[in-house]
C-alpha positions in Angstrom: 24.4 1.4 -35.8 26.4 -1.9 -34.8 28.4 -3.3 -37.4 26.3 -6.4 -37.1 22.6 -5.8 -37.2 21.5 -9.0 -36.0 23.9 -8.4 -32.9 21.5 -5.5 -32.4 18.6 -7.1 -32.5 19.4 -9.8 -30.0 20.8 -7.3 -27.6 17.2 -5.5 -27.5 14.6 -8.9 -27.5 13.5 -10.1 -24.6 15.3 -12.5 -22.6 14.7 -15.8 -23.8 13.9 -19.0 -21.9 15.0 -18.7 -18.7 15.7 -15.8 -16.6 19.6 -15.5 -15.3 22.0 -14.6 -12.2 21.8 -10.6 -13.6 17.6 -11.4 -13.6 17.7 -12.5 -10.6 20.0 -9.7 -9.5 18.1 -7.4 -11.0 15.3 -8.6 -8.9 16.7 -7.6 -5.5 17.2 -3.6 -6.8 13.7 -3.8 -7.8 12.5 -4.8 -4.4 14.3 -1.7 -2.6 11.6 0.9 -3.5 8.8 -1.7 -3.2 10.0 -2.7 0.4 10.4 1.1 1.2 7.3 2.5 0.0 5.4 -0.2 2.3 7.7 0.4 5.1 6.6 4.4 4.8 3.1 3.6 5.0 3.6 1.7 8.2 6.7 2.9 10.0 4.8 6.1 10.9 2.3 4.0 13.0 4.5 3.9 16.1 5.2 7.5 15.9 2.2 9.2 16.2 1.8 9.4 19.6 5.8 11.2 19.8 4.9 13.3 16.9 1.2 13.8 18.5 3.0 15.4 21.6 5.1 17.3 19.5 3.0 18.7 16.7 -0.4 18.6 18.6 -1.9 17.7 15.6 -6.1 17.7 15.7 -8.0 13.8 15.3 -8.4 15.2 11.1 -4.7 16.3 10.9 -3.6 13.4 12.0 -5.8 11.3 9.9 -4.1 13.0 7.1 -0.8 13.2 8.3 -1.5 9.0 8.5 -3.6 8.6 4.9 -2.2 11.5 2.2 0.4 9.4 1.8 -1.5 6.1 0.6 -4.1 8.4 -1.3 -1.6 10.4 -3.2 0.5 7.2 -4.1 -2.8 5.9 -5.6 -4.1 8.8 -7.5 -1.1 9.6 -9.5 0.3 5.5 -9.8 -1.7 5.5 -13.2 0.0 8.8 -14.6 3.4 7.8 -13.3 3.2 4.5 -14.9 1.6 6.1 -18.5 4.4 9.0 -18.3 7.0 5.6 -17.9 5.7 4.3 -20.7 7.3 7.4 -22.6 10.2 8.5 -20.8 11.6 5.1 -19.8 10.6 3.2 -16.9 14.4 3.2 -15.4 14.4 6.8 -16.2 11.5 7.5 -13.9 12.6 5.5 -11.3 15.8 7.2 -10.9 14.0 10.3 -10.7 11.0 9.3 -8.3 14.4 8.2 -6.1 16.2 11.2 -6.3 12.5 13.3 -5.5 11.5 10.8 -2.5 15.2 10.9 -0.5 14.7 14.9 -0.8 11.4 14.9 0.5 11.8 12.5 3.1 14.5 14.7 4.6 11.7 17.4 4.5 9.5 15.2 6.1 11.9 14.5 9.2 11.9 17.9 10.1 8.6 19.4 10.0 7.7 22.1 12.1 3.7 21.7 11.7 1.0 19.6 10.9 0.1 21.2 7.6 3.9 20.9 6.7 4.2 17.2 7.8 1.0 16.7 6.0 2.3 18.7 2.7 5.3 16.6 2.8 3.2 13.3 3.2 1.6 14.2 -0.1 4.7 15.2 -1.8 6.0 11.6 -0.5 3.2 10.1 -2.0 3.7 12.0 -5.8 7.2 10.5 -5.8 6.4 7.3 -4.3 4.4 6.8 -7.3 7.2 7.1 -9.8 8.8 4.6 -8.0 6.0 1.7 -8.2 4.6 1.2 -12.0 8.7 0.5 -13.2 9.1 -2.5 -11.0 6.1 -4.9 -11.5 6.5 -4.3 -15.1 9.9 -4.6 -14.9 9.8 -8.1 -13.8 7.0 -9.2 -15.7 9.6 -8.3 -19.0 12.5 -9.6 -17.3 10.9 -13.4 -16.5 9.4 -14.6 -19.0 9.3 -18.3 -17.9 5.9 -18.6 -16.2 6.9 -20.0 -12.9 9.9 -17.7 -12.6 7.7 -15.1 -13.0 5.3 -16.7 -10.0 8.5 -17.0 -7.8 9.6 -13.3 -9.1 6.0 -11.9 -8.1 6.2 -14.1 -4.8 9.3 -12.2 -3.7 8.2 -8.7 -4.9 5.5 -9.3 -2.7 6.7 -10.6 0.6 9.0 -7.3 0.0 5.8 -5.4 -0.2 4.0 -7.4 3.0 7.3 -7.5 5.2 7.4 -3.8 4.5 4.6 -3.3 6.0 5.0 -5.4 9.2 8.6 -4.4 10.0 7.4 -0.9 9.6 7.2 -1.0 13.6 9.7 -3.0 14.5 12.3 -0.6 12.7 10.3 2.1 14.0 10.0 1.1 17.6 14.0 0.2 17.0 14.3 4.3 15.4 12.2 5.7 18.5 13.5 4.1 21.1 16.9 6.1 20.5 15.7 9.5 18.4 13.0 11.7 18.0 10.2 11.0 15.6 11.3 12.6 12.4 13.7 9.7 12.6 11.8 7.2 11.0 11.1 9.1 7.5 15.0 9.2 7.1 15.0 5.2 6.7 14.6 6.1 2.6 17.6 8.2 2.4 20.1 5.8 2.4 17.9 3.2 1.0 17.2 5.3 -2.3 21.2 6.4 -2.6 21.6 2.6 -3.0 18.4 2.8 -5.5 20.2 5.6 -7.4 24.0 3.7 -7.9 22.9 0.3 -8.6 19.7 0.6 -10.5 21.6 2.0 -13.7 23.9 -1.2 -14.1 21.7 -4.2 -13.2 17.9 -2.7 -14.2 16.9 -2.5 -18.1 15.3 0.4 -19.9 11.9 0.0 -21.2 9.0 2.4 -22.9 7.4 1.7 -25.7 8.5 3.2 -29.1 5.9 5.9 -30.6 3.8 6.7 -27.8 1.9 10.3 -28.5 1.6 12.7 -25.8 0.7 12.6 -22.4 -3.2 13.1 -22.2 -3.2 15.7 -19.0 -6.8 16.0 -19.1 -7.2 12.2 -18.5 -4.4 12.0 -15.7 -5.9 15.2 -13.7 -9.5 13.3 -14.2 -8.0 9.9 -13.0 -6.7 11.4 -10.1 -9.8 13.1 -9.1 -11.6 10.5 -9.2 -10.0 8.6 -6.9 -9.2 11.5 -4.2 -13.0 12.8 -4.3 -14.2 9.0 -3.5 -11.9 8.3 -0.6 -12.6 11.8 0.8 -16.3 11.3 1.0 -16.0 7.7 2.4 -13.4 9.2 5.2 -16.2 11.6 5.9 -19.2 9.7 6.2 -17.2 6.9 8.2 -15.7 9.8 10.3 -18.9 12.0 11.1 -21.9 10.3 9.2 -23.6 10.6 6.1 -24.0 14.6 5.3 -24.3 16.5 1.9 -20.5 17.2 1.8 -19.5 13.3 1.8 -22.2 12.7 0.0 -21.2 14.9 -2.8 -17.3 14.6 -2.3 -18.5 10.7 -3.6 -20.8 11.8 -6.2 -18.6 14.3 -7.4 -15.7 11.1 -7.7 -18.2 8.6 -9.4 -19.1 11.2 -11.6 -15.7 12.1 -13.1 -14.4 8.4 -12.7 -17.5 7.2 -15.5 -16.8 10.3 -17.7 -12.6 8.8 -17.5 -13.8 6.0 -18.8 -15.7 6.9 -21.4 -12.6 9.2 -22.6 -10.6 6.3 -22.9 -13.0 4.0 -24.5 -13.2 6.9 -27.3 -9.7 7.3 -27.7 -7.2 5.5 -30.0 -4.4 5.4 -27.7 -6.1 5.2 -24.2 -4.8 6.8 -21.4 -6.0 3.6 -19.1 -6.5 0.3 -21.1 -10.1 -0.1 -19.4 -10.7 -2.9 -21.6 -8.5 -5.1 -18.9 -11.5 -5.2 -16.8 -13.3 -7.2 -18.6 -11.2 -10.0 -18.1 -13.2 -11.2 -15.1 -10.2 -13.2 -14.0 -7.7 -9.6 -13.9 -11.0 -8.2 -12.3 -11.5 -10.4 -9.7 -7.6 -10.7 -8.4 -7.6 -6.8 -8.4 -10.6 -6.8 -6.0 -8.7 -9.6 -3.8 -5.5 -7.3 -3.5 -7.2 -4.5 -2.8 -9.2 -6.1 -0.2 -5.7 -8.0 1.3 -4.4 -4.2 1.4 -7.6 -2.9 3.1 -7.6 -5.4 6.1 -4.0 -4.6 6.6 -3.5 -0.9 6.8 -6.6 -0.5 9.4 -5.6 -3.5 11.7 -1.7 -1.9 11.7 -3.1 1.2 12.6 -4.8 0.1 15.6 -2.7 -2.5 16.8 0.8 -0.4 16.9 -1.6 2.2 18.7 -3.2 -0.2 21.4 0.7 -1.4 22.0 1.6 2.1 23.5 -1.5 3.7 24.2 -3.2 1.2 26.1 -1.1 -1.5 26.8 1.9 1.5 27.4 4.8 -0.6 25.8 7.6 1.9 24.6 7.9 1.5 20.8 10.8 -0.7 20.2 8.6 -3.3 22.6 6.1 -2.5 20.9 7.9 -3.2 17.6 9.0 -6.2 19.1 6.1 -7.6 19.5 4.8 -7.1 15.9 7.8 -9.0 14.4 6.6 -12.4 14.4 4.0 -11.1 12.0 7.0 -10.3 9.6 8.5 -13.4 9.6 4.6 -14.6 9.2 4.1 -12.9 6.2 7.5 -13.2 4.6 7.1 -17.4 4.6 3.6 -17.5 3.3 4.4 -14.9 0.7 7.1 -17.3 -1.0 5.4 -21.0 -0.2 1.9 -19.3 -2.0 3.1 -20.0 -5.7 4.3 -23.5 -4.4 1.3 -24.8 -2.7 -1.3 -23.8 -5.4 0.7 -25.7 -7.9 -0.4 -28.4 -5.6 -3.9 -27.6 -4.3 -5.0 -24.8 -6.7 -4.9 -21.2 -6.2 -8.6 -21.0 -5.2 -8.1 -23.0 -2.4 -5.0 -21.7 -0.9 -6.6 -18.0 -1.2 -9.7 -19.3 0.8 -7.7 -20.8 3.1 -5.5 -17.5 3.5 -8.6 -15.7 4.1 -10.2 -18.2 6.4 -6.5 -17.9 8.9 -6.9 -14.3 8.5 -10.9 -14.3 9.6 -10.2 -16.5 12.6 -6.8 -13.9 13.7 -9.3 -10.7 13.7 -12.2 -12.5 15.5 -9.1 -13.3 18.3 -8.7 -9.5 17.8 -12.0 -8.4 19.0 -11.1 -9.8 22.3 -8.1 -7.9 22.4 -7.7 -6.8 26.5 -9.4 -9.7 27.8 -6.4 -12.3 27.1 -3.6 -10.2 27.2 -1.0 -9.1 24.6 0.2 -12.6 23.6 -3.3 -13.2 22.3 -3.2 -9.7 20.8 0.1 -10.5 19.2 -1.4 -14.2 17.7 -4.3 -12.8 16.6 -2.3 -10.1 14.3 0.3 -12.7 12.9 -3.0 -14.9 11.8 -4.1 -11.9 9.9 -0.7 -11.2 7.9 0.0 -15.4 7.4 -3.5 -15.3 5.9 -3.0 -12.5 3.4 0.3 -13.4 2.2 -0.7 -15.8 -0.5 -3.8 -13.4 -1.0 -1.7 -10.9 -2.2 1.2 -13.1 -4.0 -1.5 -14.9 -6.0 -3.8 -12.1 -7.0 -0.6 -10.1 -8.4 0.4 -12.9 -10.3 -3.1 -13.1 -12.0 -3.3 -9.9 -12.8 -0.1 -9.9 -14.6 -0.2 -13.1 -15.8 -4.2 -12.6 -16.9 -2.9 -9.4 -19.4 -1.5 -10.0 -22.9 1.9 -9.0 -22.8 1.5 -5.8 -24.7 -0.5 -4.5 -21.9 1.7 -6.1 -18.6 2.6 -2.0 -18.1 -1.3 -1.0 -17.8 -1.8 -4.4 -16.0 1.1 -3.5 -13.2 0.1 0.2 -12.6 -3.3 -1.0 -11.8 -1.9 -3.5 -9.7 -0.3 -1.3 -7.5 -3.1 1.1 -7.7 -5.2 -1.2 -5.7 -2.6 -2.6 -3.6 -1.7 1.1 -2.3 -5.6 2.5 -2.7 -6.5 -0.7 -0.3 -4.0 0.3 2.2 -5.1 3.9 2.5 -8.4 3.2 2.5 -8.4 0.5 5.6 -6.1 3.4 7.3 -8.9 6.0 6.1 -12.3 3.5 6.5 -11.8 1.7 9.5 -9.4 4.2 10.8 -12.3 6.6 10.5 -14.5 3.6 12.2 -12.6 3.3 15.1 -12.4 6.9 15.8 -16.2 6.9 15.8 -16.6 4.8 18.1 -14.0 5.8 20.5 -15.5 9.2 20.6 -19.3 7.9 20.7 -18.2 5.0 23.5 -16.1 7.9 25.5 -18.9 10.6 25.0 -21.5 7.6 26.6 -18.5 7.5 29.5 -18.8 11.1 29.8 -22.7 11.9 30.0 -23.4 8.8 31.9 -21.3 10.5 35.1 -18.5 8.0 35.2 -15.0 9.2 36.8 -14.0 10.5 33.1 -17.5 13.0 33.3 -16.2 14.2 36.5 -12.5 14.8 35.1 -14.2 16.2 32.1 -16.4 18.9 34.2 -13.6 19.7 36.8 -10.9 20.0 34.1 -10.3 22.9 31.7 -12.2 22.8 28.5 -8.7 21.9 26.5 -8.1 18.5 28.1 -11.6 17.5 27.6 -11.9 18.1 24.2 -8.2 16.8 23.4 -9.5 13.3 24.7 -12.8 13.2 22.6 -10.6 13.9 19.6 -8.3 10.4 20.0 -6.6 8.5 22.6 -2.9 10.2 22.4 -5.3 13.4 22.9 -6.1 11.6 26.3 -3.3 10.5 27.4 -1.6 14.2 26.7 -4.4 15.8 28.9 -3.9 13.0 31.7 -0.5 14.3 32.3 -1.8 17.7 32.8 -4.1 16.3 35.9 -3.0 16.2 39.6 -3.3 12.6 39.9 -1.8 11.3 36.9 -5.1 11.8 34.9 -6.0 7.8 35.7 -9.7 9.2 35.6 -9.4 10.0 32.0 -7.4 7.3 31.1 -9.3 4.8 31.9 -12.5 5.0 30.3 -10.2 6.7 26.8 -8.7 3.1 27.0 -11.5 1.1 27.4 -13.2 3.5 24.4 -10.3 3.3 22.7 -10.3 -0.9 22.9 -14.0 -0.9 21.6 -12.6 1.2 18.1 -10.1 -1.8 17.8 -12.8 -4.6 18.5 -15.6 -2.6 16.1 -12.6 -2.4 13.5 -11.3 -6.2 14.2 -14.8 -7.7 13.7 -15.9 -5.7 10.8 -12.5 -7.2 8.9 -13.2 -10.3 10.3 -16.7 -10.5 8.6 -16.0 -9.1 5.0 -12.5 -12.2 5.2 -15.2 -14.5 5.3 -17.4 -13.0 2.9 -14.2 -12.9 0.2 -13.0 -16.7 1.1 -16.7 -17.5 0.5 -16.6 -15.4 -2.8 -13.0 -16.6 -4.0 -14.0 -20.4 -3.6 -17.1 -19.8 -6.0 -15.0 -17.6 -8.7 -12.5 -20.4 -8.9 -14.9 -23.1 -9.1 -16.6 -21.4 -11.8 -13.7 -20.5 -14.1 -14.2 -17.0 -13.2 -11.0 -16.6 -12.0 -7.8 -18.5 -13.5 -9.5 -19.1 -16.7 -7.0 -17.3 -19.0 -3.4 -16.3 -19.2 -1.4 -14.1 -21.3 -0.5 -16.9 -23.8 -4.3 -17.1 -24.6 -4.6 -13.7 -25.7 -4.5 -12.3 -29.0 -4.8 -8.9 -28.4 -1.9 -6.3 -28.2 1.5 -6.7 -30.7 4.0 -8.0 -28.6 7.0 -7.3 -30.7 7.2 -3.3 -30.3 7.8 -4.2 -26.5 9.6 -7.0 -27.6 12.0 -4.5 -29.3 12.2 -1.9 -26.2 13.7 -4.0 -23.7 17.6 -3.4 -23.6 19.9 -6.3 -22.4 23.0 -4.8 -23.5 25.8 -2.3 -21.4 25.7 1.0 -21.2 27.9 1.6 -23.6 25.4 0.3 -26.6 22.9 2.6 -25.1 24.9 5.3 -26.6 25.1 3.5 -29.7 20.7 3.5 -29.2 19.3 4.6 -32.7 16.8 7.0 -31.0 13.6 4.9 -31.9 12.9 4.3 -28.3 15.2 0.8 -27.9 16.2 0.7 -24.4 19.8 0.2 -23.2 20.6 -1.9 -20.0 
């Protein structure tokens, strides 16, 4: 114990007032693993046709080889971020770093498209360590309410410029080394992680916490993976008794989770957040701002190279205006609703975004710089979308419950993503292979191909594009019969996808606009709450050195 025991105390409150240069500092570490888990979910887009080539993966590998990632993130976010809560969220952090560096390396050197697809997963278990730390982090470490806005903003943008460099640093990665390159972009990025998250980061868990409650975490994480495989499989193949009960099966277990934690004392999941219909409604609008970008980034980095037949650093090239995009409407967000209101500059994101993906379903008939402006309209209308419905989420949970509040935050941010890879991923297959199959049995040139070819090429390009243009280069004349109608097939999935997005951005502005006209939405912050005791977290957030972490009385204080 410290000679002084008031010094103590003030070493392990909160920071007061406003937030300082180590805050700030502390800030920038925080936004290494959110900027590389995004990256990951992206980068791999432009190397799925190399890795196709290589692997020969089959149109449901490489699904999964594209989506385990994103699900696996989004099962286990919830556990990671409860099992924080105990160890330390620095603790876990440092670990999930140390795990996600080892198995990217794994990753990069898969021989197989089960192995590439086991390391996905395992990618996805430690990228989840990584996420519940920082969002609570920052809500702890700002405390001022519009530091906190411009905290979010940037945590954010990291997250949305992650995702749209993805290809340019992949096309950049490709254009020099083989596929497996682009998963060793963590390594390095994680070592950094690992050296300075110890001196500039605080220690936080809460002080008394019982057990874990495995039963709950293996339900949680059930629920969610039995849902999103049944809605992969109807949108991949139709409605059939497996999807059908795959969803079931998920609803099923998800209601008997939350009755389990509505029974229990000290809740695995503090379902009670939901109904706060303001926390409720921004969760929806993330998850939906997540959705529309994973399945128009898939399809887009695709059409680049298969269609259009850019290599991927042009390819890349040509999606970096959206990161620049993205990055500037990300940080203005917070600014302008001061101004206008948040309800308005979220419609108005979603409006820019509706009118980029209705340019997109015309993709082919104006070339690729009306491609490339309809996809930087899409990410400069979802950058306030998601740096305003973060901020109400956190700022719409009493403090006490700003860890529950974050996990969940990032549960729908990384669930949306893998499900617009998954949903309209699954869409656009469909119709390629329906639109191709019409090509086929109507006698075009591609029926001809098809007949006169062996049966391998023919069912290679019914499975996906890269399939096709793998079996064209097996054909005498540069397989241009195949080609063809697989890219014109191939440009339908990406209109089908485009205008579907296009109509549920509308229906969101339309439904944003009337929840913050009613009050719905905005209607209360944590200051209005009286729920939760704010001092035990008050009491477990560590300002000090490392040195007085030693000097820690074991009660759970946290050391910085």
């Amino acid at each position: 114990m410290p000679a002084d025991p008031d010094a103590h105390a003030h070493a392990h409150a909160v920071p007061a007032g406003r937030a300082g240069r180590r805050e700030w500092t502390g800030l920038a570490v925080l936004a290494l693993p959110t900027l590389l888990l995004s990256l990951d979910l992206s980068v791999l887009y432009l190397a799925l046709p190399g890795l196709t080539e290589d692997l020969r993966p089959s149109a449901t590998q490489l699904l999964w080889i594209t989506d385990s990632y994103g699900f696996l993130i989004a099962g286990f976010l919830v556990t990671m971020g409860t099992l924080g809560d105990r160890v330390g969220r620095r603790r876990l952090l440092l670990a999930g770093a140390v795990a996600f560096a080892l198995t990217s390396v794994l990753a990069a050197w898969a021989t197989s498209p089960t192995m590439l697809i086991a390391a996905r997963a395992l990618l996805g278990i430690a990228g989840a360590t990584l996420m519940p730390s920082t969002l609570a982090l920052i809500s702890n470490m700002f405390t001022d309410e519009r530091q906190r806005s411009t905290a979010v903003a940037v945590w954010m943008s990291c997250f949305l410029a992650g995702m749209a460099a993805g290809p340019v640093l992949g096309g950049l990665l490709l254009e020099y080394f083989w596929w497996g390159s682009v998963f060793l972009l963590g390594v390095p990025v994680m070592a950094l992680l690992v050296v300075t998250a110890p001196v500039l980061l605080p220690e936080y868990r809460h002080p008394g916490e019982g057990r874990l409650d495995l039963v709950s975490a293996t339900m949680s994480l059930l629920a969610v993976l039995a849902v999103v495989n049944g809605l992969k499989e109807t949108a991949a193949g139709g409605p059939s008794p497996g999807a059908g009960g795959s969803v079931a099966v998920g609803l099923l277990v998800g209601w008997l989770f939350i009755r389990r934690q509505r029974g229990r004392a000290d809740p695995f999941v503090d379902v009670g957040l939901f109904a706060n219909r303001s926390f409720t409604a921004a969760l929806g609008l993330i998850l939906f701002g997540a959705f529309v970008m994973g399945g128009i980034n898939l399809f887009v980095t695709q059409y680049l190279q298969l269609v259009a037949g850019l290599t991927p650093l042009r390819a890349g090239l040509w999606l970096a205006p959206a990161t620049l995009a993205v990055i500037g409407t990300s940080l203005a967000a917070p600014v302008a609703a001061r101004w206008i209101g948040a309800g308005r500059v979220v419609a108005a994101g979603l409006g820019v975004s509706a009118v980029g993906l209705a340019i997109l379903t015309r993709a082919g008939d104006g070339g690729l710089i009306l491609l490339g402006f309809g996809f930087v309209l899409v990410f400069l209308g979802v950058g306030p979308l998601g740096v305003l419905g973060t901020d109400l989420v956190v700022g719409s949970a009493p403090p006490a419950r700003a860890g529950s509040a974050a996990s969940l935050s990032e549960t729908g941010s990384e669930l949306g993503v893998a499900l617009g890879v998954a949903l309209l991923g699954s869409l656009g297959t469909a119709v390629y292979r329906h639109r191709l199959a019409a090509a086929i049995d109507s006698g075009s040139p591609a029926g001809g191909a098809g007949r006169s070819a062996p049966a391998g090429p023919a069912d290679a390009d019914r499975e996906s594009l890269a399939g096709a243009v793998r079996a064209a280069r097996s054909l005498a004349d540069g397989g241009t019969a195949v080609l063809e109608p697989a890219r014109d097939a191939f440009t339908a999935g990406l209109h089908t996808v485009a205008a579907v997005g296009c109509a549920l951005a509308v229906l969101f502005a339309v439904l944003s606009v009337l929840l913050f006209r009613s009050g719905a939405v905005g209607g209360m912050t944590a200051s209005d709450s009286t729920t939760g005791d704010v001092t035990a977290a008050e009491q477990t957030i560590g300002m000090n050195s490392d040195e007085e972490d030693g000097a820690a009385d074991g009660r759970g204080d946290a050391a910085f």
